[in-house]
Every structure is written in C-alpha cells, then in structure tokens.
C-alpha positions as CSV (number, residue, x, y, z in Angstrom):
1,X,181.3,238.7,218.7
2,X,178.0,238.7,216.8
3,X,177.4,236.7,213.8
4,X,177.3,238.5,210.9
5,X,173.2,238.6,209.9
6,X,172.4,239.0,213.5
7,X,170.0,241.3,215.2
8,X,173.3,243.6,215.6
9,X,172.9,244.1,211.9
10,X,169.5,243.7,211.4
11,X,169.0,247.9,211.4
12,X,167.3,249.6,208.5
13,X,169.4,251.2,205.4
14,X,169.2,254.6,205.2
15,X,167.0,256.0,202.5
16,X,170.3,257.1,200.7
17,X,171.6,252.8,200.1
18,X,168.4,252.0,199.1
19,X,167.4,254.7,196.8
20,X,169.9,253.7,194.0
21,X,169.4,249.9,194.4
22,X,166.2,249.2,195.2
23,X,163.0,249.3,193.1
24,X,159.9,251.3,194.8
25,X,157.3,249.3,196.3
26,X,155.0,247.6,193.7
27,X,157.5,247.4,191.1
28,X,159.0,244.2,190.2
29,X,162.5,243.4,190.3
30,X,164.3,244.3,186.6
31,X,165.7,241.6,184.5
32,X,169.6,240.8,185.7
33,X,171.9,242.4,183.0
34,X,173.6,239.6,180.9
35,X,177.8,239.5,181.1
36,X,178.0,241.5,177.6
37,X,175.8,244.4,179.2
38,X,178.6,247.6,179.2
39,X,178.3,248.6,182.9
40,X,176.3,252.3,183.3
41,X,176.8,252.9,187.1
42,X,178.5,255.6,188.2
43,X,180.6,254.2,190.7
44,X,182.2,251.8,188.1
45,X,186.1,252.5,187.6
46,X,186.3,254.0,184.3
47,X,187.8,252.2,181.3
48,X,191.8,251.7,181.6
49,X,191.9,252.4,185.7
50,X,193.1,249.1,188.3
51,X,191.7,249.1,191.5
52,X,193.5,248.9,194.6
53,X,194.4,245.3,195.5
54,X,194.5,246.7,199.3
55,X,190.2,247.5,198.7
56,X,189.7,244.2,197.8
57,X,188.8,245.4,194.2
58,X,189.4,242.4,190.9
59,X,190.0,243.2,187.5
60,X,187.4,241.5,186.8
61,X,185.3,243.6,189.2
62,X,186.2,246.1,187.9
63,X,185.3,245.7,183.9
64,X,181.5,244.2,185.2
65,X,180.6,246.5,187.4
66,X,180.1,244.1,190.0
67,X,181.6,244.4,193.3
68,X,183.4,241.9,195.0
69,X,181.6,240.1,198.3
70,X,184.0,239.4,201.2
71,X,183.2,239.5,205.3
72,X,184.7,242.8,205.6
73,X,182.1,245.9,206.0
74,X,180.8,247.0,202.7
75,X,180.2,250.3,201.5
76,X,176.8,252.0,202.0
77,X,177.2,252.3,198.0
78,X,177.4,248.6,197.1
79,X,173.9,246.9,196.0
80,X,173.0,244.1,198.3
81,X,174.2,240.4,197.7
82,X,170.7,239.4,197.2
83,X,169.8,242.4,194.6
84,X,170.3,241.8,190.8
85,X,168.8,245.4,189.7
86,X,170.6,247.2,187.1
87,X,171.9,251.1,188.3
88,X,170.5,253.6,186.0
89,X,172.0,255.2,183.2
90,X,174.9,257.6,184.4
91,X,174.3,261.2,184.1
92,X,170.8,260.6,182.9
93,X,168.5,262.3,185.2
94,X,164.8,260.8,185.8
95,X,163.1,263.0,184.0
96,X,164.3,261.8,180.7
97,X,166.2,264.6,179.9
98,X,169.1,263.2,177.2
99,X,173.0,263.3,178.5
100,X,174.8,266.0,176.9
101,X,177.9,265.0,175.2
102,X,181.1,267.4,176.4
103,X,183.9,267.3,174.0
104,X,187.1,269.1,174.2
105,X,186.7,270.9,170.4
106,X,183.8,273.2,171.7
107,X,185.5,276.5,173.9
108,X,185.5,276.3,177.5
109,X,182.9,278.7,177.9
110,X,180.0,276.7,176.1
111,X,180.8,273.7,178.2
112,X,181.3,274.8,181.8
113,X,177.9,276.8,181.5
114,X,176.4,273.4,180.1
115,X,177.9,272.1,183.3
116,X,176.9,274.8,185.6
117,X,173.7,274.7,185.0
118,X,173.4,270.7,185.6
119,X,173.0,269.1,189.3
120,X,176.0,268.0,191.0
121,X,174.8,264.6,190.9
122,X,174.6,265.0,187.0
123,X,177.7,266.2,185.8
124,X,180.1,264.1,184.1
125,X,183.6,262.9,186.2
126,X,186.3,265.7,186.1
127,X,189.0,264.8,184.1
128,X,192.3,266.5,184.9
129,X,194.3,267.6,181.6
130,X,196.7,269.1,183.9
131,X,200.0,267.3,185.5
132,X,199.6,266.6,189.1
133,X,201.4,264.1,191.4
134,X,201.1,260.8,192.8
135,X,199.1,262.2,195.7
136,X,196.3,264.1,193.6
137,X,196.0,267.9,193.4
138,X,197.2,270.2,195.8
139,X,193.5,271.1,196.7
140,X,194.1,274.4,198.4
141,X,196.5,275.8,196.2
142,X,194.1,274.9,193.2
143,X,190.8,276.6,194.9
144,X,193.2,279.9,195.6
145,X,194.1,280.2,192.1
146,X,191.1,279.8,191.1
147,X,189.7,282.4,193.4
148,X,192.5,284.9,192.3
149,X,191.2,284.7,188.6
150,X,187.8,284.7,189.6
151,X,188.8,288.3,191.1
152,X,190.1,289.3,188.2
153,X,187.6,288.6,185.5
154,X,185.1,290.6,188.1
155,X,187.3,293.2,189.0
156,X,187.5,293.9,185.2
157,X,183.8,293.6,184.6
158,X,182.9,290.1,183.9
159,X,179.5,288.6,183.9
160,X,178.9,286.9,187.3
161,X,178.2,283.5,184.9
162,X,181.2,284.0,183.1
163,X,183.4,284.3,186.0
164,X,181.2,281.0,187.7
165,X,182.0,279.2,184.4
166,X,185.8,280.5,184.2
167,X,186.2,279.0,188.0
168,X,184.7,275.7,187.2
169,X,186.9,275.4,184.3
170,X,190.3,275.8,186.3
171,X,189.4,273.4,189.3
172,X,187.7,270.5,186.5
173,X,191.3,271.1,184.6
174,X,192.9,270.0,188.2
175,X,191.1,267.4,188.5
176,X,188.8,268.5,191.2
177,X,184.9,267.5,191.2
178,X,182.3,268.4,192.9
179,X,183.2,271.8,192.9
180,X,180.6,274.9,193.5
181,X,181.5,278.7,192.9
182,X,179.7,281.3,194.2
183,X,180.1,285.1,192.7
184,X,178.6,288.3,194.3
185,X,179.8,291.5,193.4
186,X,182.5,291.9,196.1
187,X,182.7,288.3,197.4
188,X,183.9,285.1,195.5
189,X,183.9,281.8,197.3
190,X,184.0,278.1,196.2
191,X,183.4,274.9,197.9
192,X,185.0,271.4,197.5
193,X,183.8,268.3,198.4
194,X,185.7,264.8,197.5
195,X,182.9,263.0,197.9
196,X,179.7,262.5,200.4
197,X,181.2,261.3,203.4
198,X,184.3,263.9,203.2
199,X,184.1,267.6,205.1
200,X,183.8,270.2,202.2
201,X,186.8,273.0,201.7
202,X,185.3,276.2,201.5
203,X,187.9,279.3,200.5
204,X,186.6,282.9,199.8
205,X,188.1,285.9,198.3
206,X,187.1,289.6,198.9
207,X,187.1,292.1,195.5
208,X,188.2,294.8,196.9
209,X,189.3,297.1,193.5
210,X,187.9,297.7,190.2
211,X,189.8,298.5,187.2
212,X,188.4,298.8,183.6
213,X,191.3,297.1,181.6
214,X,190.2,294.7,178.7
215,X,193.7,294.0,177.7
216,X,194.1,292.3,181.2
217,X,191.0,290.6,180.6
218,X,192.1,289.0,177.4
219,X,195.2,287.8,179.2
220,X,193.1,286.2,181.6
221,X,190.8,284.3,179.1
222,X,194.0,283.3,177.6
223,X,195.5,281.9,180.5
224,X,192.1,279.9,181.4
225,X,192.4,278.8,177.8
226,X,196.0,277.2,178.5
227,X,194.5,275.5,181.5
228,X,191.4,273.7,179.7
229,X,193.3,272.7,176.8
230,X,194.4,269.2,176.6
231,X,197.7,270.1,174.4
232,X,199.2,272.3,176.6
233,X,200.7,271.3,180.4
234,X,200.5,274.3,182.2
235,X,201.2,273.4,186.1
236,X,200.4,275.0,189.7
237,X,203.5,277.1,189.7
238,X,203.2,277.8,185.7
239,X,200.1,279.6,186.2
240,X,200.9,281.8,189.3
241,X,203.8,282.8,187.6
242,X,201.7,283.6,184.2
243,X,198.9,285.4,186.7
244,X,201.3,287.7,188.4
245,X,202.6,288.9,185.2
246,X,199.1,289.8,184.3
247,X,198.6,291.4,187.2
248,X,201.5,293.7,186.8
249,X,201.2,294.1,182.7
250,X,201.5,297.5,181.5
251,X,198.8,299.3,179.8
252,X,198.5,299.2,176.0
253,X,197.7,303.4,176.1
254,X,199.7,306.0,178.3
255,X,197.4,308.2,180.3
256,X,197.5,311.2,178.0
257,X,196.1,309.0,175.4
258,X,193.3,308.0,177.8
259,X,192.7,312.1,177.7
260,X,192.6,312.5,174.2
261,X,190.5,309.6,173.7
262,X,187.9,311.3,176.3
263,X,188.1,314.7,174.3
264,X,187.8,312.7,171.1
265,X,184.6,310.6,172.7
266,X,182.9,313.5,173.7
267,X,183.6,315.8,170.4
268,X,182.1,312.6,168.2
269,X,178.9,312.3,170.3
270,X,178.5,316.6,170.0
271,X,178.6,316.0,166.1
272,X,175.8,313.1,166.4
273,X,173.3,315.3,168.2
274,X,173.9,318.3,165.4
275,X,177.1,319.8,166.0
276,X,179.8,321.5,164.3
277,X,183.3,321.9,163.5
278,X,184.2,324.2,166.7
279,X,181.4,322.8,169.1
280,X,183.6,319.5,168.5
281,X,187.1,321.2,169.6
282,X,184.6,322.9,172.8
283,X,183.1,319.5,173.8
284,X,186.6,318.0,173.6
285,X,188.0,320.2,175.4
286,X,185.3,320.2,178.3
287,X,186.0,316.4,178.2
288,X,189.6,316.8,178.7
289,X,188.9,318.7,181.5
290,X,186.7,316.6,183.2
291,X,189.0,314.0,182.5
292,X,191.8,315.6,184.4
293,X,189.3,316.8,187.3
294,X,188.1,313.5,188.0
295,X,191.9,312.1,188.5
296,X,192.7,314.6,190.8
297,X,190.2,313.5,192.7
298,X,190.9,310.1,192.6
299,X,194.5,311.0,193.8
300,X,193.3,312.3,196.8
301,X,191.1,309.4,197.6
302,X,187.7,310.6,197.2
303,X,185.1,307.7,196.2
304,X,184.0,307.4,192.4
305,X,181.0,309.2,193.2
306,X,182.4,312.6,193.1
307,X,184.8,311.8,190.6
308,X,181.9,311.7,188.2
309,X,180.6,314.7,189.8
310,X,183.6,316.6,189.0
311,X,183.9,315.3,185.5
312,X,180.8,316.6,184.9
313,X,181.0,320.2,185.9
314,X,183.7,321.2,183.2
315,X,181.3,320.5,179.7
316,X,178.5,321.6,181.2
317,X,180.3,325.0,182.4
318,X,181.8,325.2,178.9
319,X,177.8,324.5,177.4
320,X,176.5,327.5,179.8
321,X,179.6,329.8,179.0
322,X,178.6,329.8,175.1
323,X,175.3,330.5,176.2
324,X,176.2,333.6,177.9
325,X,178.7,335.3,175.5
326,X,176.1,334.1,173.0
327,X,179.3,333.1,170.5
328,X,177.9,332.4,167.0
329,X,175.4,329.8,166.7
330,X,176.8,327.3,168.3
331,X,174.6,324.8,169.9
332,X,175.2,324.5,173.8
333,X,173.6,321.7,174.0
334,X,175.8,319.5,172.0
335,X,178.4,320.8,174.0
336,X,177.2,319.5,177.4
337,X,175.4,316.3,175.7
338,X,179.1,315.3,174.4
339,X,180.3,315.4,178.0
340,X,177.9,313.3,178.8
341,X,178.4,310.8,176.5
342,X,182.1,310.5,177.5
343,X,180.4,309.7,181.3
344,X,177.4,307.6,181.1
345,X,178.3,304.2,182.7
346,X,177.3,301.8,179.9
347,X,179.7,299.2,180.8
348,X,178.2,298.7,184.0
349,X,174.7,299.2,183.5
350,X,174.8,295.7,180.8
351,X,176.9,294.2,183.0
352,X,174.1,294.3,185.9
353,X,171.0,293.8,183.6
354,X,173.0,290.6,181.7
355,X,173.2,289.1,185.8
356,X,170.1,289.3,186.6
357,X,168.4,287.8,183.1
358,X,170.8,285.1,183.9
359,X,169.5,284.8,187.0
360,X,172.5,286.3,190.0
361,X,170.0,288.5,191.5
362,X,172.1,289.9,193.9
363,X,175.3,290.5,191.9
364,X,172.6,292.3,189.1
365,X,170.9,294.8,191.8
366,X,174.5,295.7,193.2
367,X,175.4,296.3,189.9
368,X,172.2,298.6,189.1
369,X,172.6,300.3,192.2
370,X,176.0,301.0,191.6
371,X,174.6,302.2,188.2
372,X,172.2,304.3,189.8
373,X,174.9,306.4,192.3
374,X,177.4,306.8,189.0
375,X,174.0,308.3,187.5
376,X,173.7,310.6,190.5
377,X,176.7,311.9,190.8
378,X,176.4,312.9,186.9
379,X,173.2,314.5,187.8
380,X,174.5,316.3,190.2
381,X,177.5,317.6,188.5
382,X,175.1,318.7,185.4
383,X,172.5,320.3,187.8
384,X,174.9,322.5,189.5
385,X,176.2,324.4,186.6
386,X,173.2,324.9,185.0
387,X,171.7,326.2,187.7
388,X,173.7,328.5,188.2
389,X,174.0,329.7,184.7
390,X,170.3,329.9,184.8
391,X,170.9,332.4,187.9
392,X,173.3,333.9,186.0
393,X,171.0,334.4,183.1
394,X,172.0,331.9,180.9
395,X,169.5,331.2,178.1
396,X,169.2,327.2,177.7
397,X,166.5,326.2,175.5
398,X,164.7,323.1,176.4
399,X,163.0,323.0,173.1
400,X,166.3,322.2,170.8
401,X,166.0,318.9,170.4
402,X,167.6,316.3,168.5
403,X,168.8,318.0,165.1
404,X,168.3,315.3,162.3
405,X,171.2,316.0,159.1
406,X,171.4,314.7,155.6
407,X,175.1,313.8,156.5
408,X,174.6,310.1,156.9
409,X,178.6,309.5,156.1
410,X,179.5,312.2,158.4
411,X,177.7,310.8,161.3
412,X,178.4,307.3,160.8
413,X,182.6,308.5,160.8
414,X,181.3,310.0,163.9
415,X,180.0,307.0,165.4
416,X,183.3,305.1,164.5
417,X,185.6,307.8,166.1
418,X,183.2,307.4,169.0
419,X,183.4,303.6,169.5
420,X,187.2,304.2,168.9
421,X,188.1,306.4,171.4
422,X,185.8,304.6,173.8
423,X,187.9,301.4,172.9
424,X,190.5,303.4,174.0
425,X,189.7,304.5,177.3
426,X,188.6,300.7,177.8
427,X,192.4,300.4,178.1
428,X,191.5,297.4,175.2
429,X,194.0,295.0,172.9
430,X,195.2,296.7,170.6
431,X,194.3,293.9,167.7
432,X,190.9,294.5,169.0
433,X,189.9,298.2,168.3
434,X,189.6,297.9,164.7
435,X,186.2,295.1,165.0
436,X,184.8,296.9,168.3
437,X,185.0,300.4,165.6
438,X,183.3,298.6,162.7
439,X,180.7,297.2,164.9
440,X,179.9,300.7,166.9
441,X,179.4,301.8,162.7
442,X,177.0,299.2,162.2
443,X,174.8,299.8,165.1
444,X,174.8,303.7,164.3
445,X,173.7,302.7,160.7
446,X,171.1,300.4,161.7
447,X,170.1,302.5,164.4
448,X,169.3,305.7,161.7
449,X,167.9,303.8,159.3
450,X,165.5,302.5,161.6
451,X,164.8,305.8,163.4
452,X,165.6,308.6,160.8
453,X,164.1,306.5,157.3
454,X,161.7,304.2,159.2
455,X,159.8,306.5,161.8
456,X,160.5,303.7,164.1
457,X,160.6,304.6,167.7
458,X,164.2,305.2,169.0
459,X,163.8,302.9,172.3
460,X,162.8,299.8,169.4
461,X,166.0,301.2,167.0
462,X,168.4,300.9,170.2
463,X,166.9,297.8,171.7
464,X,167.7,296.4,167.4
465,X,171.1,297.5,167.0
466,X,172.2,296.3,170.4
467,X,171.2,292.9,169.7
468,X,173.1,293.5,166.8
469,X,176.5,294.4,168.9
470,X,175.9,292.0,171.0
471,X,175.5,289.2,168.3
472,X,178.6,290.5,166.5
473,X,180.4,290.6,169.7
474,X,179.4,287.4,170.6
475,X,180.8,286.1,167.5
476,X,184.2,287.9,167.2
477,X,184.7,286.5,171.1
478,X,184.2,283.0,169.5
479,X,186.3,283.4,166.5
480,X,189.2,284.9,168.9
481,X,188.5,282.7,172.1
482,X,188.1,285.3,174.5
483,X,185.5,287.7,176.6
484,X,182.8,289.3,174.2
485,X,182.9,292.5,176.5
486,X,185.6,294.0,174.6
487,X,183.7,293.9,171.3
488,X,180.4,294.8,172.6
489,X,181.5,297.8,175.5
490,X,182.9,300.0,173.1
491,X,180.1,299.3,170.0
492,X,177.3,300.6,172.2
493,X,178.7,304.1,173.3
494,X,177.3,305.9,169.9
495,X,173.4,304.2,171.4
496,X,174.0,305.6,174.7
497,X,171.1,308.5,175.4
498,X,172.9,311.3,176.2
499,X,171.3,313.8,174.6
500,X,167.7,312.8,176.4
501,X,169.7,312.9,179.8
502,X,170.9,316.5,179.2
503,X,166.7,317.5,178.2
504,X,165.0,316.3,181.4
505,X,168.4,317.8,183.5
506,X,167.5,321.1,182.1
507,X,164.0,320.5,182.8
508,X,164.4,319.5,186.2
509,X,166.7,322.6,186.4
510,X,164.2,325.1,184.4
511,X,161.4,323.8,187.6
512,X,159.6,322.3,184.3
513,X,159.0,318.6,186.1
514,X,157.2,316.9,183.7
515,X,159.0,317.5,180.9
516,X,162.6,316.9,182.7
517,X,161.0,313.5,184.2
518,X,159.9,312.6,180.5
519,X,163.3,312.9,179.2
520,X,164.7,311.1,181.9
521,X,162.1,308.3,181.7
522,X,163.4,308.4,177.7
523,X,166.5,307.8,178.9
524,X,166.3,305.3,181.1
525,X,164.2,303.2,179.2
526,X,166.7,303.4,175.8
527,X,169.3,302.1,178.5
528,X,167.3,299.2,179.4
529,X,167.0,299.1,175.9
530,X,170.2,298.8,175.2
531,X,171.4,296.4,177.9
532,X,168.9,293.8,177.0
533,X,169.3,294.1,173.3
534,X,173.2,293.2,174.1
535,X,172.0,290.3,176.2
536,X,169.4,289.1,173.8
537,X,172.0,289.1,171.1
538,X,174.5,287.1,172.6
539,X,172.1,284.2,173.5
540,X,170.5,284.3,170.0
541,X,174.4,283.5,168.8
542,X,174.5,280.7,171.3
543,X,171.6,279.6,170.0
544,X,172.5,279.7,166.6
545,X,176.4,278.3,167.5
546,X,175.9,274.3,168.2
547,X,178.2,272.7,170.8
548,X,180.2,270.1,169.2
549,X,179.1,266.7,170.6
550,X,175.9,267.9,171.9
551,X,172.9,265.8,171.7
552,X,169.6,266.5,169.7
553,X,171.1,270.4,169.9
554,X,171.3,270.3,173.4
555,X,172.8,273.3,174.9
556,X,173.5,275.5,178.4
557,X,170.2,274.9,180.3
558,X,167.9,278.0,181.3
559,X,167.7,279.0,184.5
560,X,166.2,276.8,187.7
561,X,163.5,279.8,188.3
562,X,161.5,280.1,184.7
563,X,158.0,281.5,184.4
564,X,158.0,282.9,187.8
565,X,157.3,279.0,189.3
C-alpha cells in the first residue's frame, strides 16, 4: 500500500475544495484567527449540537471550528492541514450584500419570499419547529404534503410566489433544506437535495381542477400558519388529517345564495352606469339567468368556455327585448352592461399580471391567455344576441354613454352591494365580507372623485384606487394572517370596465370598427389598469411594513432579471 503523500495522492483538488479554502493567486495568506475568534464557517455544528464520536468529531472541534486531523480520508470540505485561512462570513455573499436577519415574529410570508429570492448557497440552515423522530423527517411524505397544499393555494387562485413561498415554508418547518419549488399553472414540483454529494428527490403534482373558494383558502393559510409557528406541534399525520377536512369543508353560502348574489352583482353595476329602480330588478334577473344557464352547462361537462358564453346570452337578450317593446325609458344598456359586470374575470386577470411583474413568466401568460378565452366566450355570447336583435330591428344606441348622477351616496351604496355580492359568489369567510365591502366603497369613492370632480382620465382613476385595494388588502391580510386575495378580489369588481366592453361589442356588432375597437382598447387598458394598480399596492405595503430583525431595512429581493439585463 502507498504511503500516504505519495504520487497516488499527489492529483489536483477540484476547483470545488479549493474555492472555499484557498486564497486566489497573488493574494497573501490571511492572518490565522486567534482561539477567541466565534467560528463563521458554515460547516461548523451549530451551538448546543455533539458530533458523532463514530466521525471522529471532538467537542472541542466542534466549538473552534477546527476539524480534527487523523489518517483516515478527509472530506473534500475540510481546509488542508497546511492552511490557516479563515472561511468567510456565513450567508454573506461576495458582493457585500448584508445577511438578513429571519426571526420567527415576522409572518411566514415576509420570510420565505426573503428566502426565495436568495441562492441556495445563501440561505440560512432550516430549522425544524416541527416533531420528527430519531431518524429525521420522513422526506417523501413531507415533499407530498407539501405538494398537496401547493395544489390548493393554486387551485384556489394563488399567486405562483405565494404558493412557492407557502411550499418552502412547510418543508423548512420539517426540517428539510435545500429545498426548490417550482409552480406553473397546472404543474407543481419540488426538489430535495440533502446535501452535494446526495441524488436529489424530485416529486410533482398535476392541478387538475379549479375552484374559486376563499374560505378554503383561509383554512389553508391557517394550516401553513400552524406549521411555521414554533408554539404549536403539529405532526405528519396532524396535518393530513387537518388537509382532508379542508378539502371536504362545506361552503359558507348554499348555491341559491350564489344566484342571488349574481342577480344582486349585476343589478348594482346597472345602477353605476345610470340605471334605475326597474332596470335593477331586469339586470338581476338576466343575471340569475345566466347564472343558472351556465351551471347547466357545467352539469353536462361542457368546458368553461361556453359556460361564459351561455351566461352571457340571457342579459343581453333581456337588454335587446326592452329595446324592442320600447318599455319606458329604460336604458338597455345598463341592462346588458350589469351582466357583464357579474362575468368579467377579474380574479384571474390580476392573478396573471401579479406573476409575471414578479417574474413566473410562464404561469403569467397561461393565466392571460386563460383571461383572454373567458373574454371570448363573453364576446361571443354578447355578439350573438345583439346581432340578432339588430336583425330583428332592435334600436341600440352606441352613443349612450356613461350617464354621470348627482347621487354620489346612491352609487357609492351601489358599489358596496357590488363588492358584497361579489364577496359572495367568492364563496369567502364570512368575518371577511364586511372589510372586502368597505374597501370596494373606498375605491368607488376615490375612483369618482378623481374622475367625475377632477376630469382625471378614468384609466389613471382605476390604476389609483386599485393601488388603493390592493394596499388595504395587503394590510387587512397582515393584520388577520392570511391571503390578501380575499380582500382585494371582491373590492375591485365596482372598477371593472364593463360598461366600455358592452360600447365597442355593439360597435363591432353595428359594422362601426373603429369605434367598437376603441372601446375595447378602453377596456382593456382600464384592466391592465387595474391589475397593476392591485400589484403596485401591495408592494408599496411591503415596503412600508419592516421585517422584524431585518438589517438596514432589508427586505424580499427583486427579481434576478431587472432592467432587461
């Protein structure tokens, strides 16, 4: 056998032994680090924590930092016998960015995005709050209960970071590190790694339904809550047992409340844009209709597509029928602009635009293009019925526009009912719909006193009273420890621009291009408008809200792609 130091292990280190150890050429060895130095490696065992007697480990070793020689092979980690160079700083990366300071009093939202957006190599040791035994976690059951509330929180419209930062949370809480979610919109996965020279575990989970239901959602955020928090000991089994009851909770709202809350939805939207007492009780009841069309056909299977389609047709038969019997002077407009209130998919359009200004690309253009085919199928619906009431003779006026009132208190009870009902059909907590209300009633009043006192454009009034909600909604979430979508979903329906999606349908309809492709342009860029005020909103109260423990106001870090570099 070879002595040790002979040409058999004379070969070169590879560039990863070297890199931590060794200074770069041309730069002198550092000064060696007295015996009262506290030891900044990361590969020391923390404070409190023996080594193994059977590694060859030392108390003493183990408080210095220094690891003990013997003939045995060392690890590729160890610094050479000869070497006297001091690690650097843990955590710290080269650039000189300062460590931020994690501590268990700020929510579990504001510190797993800190962490997300931090290199593997960066992030601070996972510490397990949660009870495991003597042989570690149970590594695949951990990863498939996190992947099962990961489906969740997306099936119920989550935020791809949110649901990135909800699945970090749960396997940290295990004790697992090195951990890396993944979220598209129908594909979660998540990869573990024990260390460098260990295979990963990879497990993925397809989303294959989608359910609005913000109560579920609150159960879910409560349940991740449980698992983060020191004080409580919530184990493997605990938490399937809690999940499954989520998963089969009932509904705080029977379905014939979810019909009365679209009939209400739609008859508050008719009275913004100008209506009256009985164009209320007609757009409600073309909303009702819609409503019951639409789960008919998603009884028999048809695809959400034609659902919308069908929900459509109803208000917009009901707006050409008053047209043709020419019944008082009721406005058919708000009639078929109410329906489309009840339809427009807000939820899902700031769901996709909040992904991709965080930066999930690919979740944020499934999103919009999801978006897009709900938008469709409204069009459509809409484009059907008129034209055939036009065939029919029907009378639709293109130039009744937006009918300003000197009932501010009546429109601002309108805008409430609105964000009520839409709470409603949101299938939210109960405790809940009283904020999301008085926050739609606050965006309706900022958004007329900016647009009806002011002369402000109304794409700048939405993009201001968005923010608004989503500020708001950001800070009931943190008050209440939970998802900010169900105090900012609801708030934004009274912004939505329904009545300049009914104009350029009917100009579109009427052969009048430009003008219908206006509107529509109108409408689209409101939306926009209101999806990025939301976002914008919610960061500024991030910005605004310090993490406990954070240094110099160090916070979650912007995205790796900034300025287009």
């Amino acid at each position: 056998m070879a002595e040790p130091g002979g040409p058999e292990d004379q070969k070169p280190q590879s560039d990863e032994a070297r890199s931590a150890f060794a200074p770069p050429a041309g730069v002198g060895q550092p000064a060696a680090p007295s015996e009262d130095d506290s030891p900044t490696s990361e590969f020391a065992l923390p404070a409190g924590v023996q080594p193994d007697p059977s590694q060859g480990g030392s108390a003493s070793g183990s408080a210095t930092g220094n690891f003990p020689h013997s003939d045995t092979l060392s690890s590729a980690f160890a610094p050479p016998r000869s070497s006297s160079a001091q690690s650097p700083p843990a955590f710290t990366p080269a650039q000189g960015i300062p460590m931020i300071r994690l501590t268990k009093e700020a929510p579990w939202q504001d510190r797993m995005r800190t962490m997300l957006r931090m290199p593997v190599t960066e992030r601070p040791a996972a510490e397990s709050v949660q009870r495991t035994d003597d042989s570690g976690p149970a590594v695949p059951r951990v990863l498939d209960l996190t992947l099962r509330i990961g489906e969740l929180l997306l099936a119920g419209g989550e935020g791809a970071e949110d649901v990135e930062a909800a699945m970090f949370a749960v396997t940290r809480s295990y004790g697992l590190d090195r951990c890396e979610p993944t979220v598209t919109f129908t594909l979660l996965s998540i990869s573990h790694q024990p260390s460098l020279v260990d295979d990963p575990v990879t497990a993925s989970r397809t989303v294959r339904r989608r359910g609005t239901d913000y109560n579920r959602l609150a159960a879910v955020f409560r349940l991740i809550d449980d698992i983060t928090a020191e004080d409580e000991e919530v184990s493997l089994e605990e938490a399937y047992r809690r999940l499954a009851e989520i998963r089969r909770n009932r509904h705080p709202f029977p379905g014939w409340a979810l019909t009365a809350a679209a009939g209400l939805l739609a008859g508050a939207a008719s009275v913004l844009v100008g209506g009256g007492f009985l164009v209320f009780f007609v757009a409600a009841a073309g909303a009702m209709l819609g409503d019951r069309l639409a789960w008919l056909c998603a009884g028999r299977g048809l695809p959400e597509f034609y659902q919308f389609t069908a929900a459509a047709m109803p208000p917009a038969a009901l707006g050409v029928a008053l047209t043709l019997t020419h019944w008082g002077d009721l406005r058919p407009s708000a009639v078929i602009t109410g329906g489309l209130f009840a339809l427009l998919p807000g939820r899902a359009l700031v769901a996709g635009v909040q992904d991709g200004l965080t930066g999930y690309y690919i979740t944020a253009a499934a999103r919009l293009l999801e978006v897009m085919y709900f938008f469709i199928g409204i069009v459509v619906g809409v484009l059907v019925v008129i034209y055939l009431g036009l065939q029919l003779g029907a009378q639709l006026n293109p130039e009744e526009r937006f009918v300003a009132h000197d009932e501010p208190v009546l429109q601002i009870v309108a805008s409430m009912a609105l964000s009520l009902a839409f709470a409603i059909l949101l299938q939210q907590e109960r405790s809940t719909v009283l904020a999301v209300t008085l926050n739609g009633g606050v965006a309706w009043i900022i958004y007329g006193a900016m647009a009806r006192t002011g002369d402000i454009s109304p794409v700048a009034a939405t993009a201001v009273a968005a923010g608004l909600v989503g500020l708001f909604g950001q800070l009931f979430s943190r008050y209440r420890y939970t998802s900010s979508l169900p105090f900012i979903t609801a708030a934004i329906g009274p912004l939505l621009p329904g009545s300049a999606t009914y104009f350029g349908l009917l100009g579109v309809a009427q052969g009048e291009l430009d003008r219908g492709l206006a509107s529509l342009s109108t409408a689209v860029a409101t939306a926009l408008a209101i999806a990025i005020g939301v976002n914008l909103g919610s960061e500024i109260s991030r910005l605004f809200m310090r993490v406990p423990g954070a240094v110099d106001g160090a916070n979650r870090r912007a995205a790796k792609r900034t300025r287009g570099f």
